[in-house]
C-alpha positions in Angstrom: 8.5 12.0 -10.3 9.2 10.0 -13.5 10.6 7.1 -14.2 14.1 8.0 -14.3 14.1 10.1 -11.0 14.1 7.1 -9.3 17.4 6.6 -10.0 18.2 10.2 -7.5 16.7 8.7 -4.9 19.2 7.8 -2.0 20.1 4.2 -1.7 18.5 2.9 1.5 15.4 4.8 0.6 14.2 2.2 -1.7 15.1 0.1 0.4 13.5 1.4 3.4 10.1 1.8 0.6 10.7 -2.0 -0.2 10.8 -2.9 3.7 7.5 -0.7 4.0 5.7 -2.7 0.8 6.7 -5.8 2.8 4.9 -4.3 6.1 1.7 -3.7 4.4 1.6 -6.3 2.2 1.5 -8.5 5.5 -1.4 -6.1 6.9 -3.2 -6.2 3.7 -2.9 -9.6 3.2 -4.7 -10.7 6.8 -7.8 -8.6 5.5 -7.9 -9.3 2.3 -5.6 -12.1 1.1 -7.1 -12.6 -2.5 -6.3 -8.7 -3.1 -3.4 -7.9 -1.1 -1.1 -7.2 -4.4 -3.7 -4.5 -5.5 -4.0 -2.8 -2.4 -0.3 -2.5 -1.3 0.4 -1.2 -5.4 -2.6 1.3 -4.8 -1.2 1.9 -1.1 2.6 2.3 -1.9 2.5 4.9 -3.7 1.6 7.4 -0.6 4.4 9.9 0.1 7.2 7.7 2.2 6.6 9.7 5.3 2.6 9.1 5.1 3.6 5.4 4.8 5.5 5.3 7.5 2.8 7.2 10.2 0.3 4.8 8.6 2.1 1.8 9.8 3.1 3.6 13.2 -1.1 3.6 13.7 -2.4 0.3 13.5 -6.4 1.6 13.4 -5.1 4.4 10.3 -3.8 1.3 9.1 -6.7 -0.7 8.9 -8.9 2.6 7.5 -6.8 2.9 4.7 -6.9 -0.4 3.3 -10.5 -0.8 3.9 -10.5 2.7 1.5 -8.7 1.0 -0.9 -10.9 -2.1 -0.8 -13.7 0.6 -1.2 -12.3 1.5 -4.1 -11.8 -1.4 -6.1 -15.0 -2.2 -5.4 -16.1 0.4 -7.1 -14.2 0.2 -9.9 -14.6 -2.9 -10.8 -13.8 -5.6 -8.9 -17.1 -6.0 -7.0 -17.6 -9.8 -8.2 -13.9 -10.4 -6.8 -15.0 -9.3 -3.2 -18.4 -11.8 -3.3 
């Protein structure tokens, strides 16, 4: 999708996406506080439906952030996780 598709996306999609970023940037945020912007950018940009079984399964949940943790880590931000 580029950047002006977003503008053909229906109306309470982005806002449903927007009330998704919320949820996971509250998840995120109680594992890793100092990083929780990163990992909700690097985790909202799933497929909306993904999103939405990811935060219907709290242990899924908690895999994928750690993944993404995983990931800056290794790309970067090592020193940032002590």
């Amino acid at each position: 999708m580029g950047i002006g598709d977003s503008a053909m996306l229906p109306e309470n999609c982005y806002k449903d996406k927007q009330e998704i970023g919320d949820k996971l940037f509250e998840s995120v945020t109680a594992l890793y506080p100092d990083h929780a912007d990163k990992i909700t950018g690097m985790l909202i940009e799933m497929d909306y439906d993904d999103l939405e079984k990811l935060l219907s399964d709290p242990t899924e949940l908690e895999n994928k952030i750690e993944e993404a943790a995983e990931f800056l880590k290794e790309t970067g931000l090592k020193q940032d996780f002590g």
